[in-house]
C-alpha positions in Angstrom: 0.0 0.0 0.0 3.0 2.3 0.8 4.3 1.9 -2.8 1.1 2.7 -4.3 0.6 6.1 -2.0 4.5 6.8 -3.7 4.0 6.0 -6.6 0.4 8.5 -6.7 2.4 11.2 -4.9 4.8 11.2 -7.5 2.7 11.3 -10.3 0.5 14.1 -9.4 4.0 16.2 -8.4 4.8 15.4 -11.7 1.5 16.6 -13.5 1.7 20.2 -11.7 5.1 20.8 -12.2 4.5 20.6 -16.2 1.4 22.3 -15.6 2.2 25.1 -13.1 5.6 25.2 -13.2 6.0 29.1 -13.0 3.0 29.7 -11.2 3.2 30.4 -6.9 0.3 28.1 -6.6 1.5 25.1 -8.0 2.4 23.9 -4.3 -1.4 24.6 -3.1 -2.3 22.9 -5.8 -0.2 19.6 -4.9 -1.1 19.9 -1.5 -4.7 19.8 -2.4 -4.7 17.3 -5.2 -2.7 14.9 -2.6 -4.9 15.4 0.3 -7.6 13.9 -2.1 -5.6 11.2 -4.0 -5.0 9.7 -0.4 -8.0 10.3 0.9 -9.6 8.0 -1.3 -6.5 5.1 -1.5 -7.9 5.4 2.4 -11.4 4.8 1.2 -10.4 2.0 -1.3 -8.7 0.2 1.5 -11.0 0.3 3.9 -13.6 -1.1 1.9 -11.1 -4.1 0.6 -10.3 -4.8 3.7 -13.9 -4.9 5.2 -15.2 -7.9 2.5 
């Protein structure tokens, strides 16, 4: 599971340095966009682990 939270984390950094590279809100902007991504890889391994 801690590979696959890396391995998301590293994409999305990824995707807003190419988009927002010169922008001052490209760290929000990861911040945000990482909350979410593990927020549901929480979700989806809750509800594996519950069946």
């Amino acid at each position: 599971m801690l590979i696959l939270v890396w391995f998301v984390v590293c994409i999305i950094f990824i995707f807003v340095q190419l988009i927002l590279e010169g922008s001052g809100h490209a760290l929000e902007v990861f911040a945000l966009l990482t909350a979410i991504a593990l927020f549901l890889i929480n979700k989806l391994g809750k509800k594996t682990n519950n069946k």
